[in-house]
C-alpha positions in Angstrom: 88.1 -23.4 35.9 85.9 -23.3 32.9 87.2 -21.0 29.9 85.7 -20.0 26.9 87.9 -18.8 24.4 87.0 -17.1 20.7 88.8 -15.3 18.0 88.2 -13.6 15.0 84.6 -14.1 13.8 83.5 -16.0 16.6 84.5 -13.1 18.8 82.3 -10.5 16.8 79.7 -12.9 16.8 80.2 -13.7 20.9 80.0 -9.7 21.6 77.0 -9.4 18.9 74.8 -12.1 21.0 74.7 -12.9 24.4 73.8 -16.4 23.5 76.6 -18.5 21.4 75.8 -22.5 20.4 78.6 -24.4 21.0 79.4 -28.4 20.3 81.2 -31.2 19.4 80.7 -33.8 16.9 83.8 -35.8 18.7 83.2 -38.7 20.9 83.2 -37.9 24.5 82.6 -34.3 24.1 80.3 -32.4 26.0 77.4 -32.0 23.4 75.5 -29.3 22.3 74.4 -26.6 24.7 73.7 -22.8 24.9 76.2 -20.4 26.5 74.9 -17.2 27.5 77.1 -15.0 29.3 75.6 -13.1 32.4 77.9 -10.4 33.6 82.0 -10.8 33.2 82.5 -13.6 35.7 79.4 -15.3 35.5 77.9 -18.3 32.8 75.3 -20.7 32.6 76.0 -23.9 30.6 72.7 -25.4 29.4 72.7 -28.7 28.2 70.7 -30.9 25.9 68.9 -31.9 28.8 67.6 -28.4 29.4 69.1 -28.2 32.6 71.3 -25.4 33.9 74.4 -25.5 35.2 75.8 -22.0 37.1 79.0 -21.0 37.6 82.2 -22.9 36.0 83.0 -26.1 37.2 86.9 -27.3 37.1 87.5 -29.0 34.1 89.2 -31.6 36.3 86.0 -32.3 38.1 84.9 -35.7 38.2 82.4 -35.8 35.2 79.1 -37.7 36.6 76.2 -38.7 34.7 72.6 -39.0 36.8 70.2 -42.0 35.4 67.2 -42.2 37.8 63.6 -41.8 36.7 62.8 -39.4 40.3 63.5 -36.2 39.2 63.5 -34.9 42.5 65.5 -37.5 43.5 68.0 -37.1 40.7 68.0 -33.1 42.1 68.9 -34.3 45.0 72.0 -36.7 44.2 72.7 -33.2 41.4 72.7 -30.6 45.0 75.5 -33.2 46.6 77.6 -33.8 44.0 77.6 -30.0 43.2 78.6 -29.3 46.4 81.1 -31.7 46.8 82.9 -30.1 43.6 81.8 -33.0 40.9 80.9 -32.0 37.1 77.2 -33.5 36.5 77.4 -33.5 33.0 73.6 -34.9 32.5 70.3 -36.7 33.7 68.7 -38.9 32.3 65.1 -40.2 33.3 65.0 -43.7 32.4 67.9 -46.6 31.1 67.8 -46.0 27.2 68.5 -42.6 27.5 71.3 -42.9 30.2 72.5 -45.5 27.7 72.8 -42.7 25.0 73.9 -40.0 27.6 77.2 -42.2 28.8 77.6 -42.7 24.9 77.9 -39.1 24.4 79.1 -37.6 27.4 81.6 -40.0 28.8 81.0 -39.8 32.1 84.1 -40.7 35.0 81.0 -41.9 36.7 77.2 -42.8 37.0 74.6 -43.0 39.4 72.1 -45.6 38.1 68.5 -46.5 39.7 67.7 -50.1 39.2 64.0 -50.0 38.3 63.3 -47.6 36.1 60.8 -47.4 32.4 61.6 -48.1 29.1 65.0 -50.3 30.4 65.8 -51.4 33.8 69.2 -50.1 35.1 71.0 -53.8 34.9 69.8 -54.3 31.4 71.3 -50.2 30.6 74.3 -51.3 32.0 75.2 -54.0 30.1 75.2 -52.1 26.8 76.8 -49.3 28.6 79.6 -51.5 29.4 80.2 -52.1 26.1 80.2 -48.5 25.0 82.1 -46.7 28.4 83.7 -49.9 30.3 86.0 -47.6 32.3 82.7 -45.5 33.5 82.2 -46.1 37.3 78.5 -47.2 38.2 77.3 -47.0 41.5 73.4 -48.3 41.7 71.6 -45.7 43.8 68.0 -47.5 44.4 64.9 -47.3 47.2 64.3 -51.0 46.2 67.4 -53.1 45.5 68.3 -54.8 48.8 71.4 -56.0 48.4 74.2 -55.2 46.1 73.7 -56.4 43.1 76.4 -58.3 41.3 76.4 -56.0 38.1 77.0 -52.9 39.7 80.4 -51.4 40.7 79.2 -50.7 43.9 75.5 -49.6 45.5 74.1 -47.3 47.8 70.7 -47.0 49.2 68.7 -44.0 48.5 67.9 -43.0 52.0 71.9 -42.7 52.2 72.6 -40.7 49.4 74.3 -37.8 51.3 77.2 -40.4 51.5 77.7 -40.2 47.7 80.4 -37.9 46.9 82.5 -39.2 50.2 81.9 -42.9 48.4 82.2 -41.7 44.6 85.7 -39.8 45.5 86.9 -42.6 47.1 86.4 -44.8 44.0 87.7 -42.9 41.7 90.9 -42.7 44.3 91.6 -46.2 44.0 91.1 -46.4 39.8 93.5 -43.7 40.0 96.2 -45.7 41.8 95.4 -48.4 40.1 95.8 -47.2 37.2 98.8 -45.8 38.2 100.8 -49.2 39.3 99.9 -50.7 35.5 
């Protein structure tokens, strides 16, 4: 469950307002977003990305990061993950900004198109390796045949309702792993 928490000034300012900035200058922290409280029970989180996320995801969600330059596709692989009871944390439309987007948000894991402007996925990956090397990347791509070498694993886009069955499967088996070192 999601929990947002605020004493003494913060609190007079969170009843003043109905919108409250929050953020993180840390590494691996959410970012900066707007919080603005709807009712008692109900938020929406809106990230730097401008999208919206409703309700209040477990904070021991997988955290997933979305690099495809489809939007409606990326929608698409948002709706099954959502449903599935992952955290997307963030989209990103093209390579160099998923680079920056892992950087910040530290995602458990990331779907990453292979052809895509301003820096193909296999060329984002490599620097994201060097920033997030524990990050999980499964290529999600309408034209890679095969899967490629550089990827943790891939998926075809015309089987993307499989993603979340695959995605918590991976991170089962880094989790044992990481549990018999």
């Amino acid at each position: 469950m999601f929990w947002i928490s605020a004493v003494g000034a913060a609190r007079e300012q969170m009843s003043a307002s109905p919108h409250l900035v929050l953020g993180s200058d840390t590494e691996g922290a959410a970012g900066w977003g707007a919080v603005q409280l709807v009712g008692h029970a109900d938020l929406e989180l809106v990230g730097t990305g401008g999208r919206v996320m409703k309700g209040s995801p477990s904070m021991d969600a997988p955290r997933v990061l979305i690099v495809d330059d489809d939007e409606n596709f990326r929608q698409l692989i948002r709706m099954h993950l959502e449903r599935a009871g992952f955290w997307v944390v963030g989209e990103a439309p093209n390579g160099a900004q998923g680079v920056s987007d892992a950087f910040r948000l530290n995602p458990d894991v990331m779907t990453l198109d292979h052809h895509m402007p301003h820096l193909t996925g296999e060329r984002a990956l490599e620097h994201i390796r060097e920033i997030r090397p524990k990050t999980i990347v499964v290529v999600v791509s309408g034209t890679v045949e095969e899967p490629p070498a550089w990827a943790d694993t891939f998926l075809p886009k015309e089987r993307v309702a499989e993603l979340p069955a695959l995605l918590t499967r991976m991170l089962t088996a880094r989790d044992e792993e990481s549990q018999e070192t």
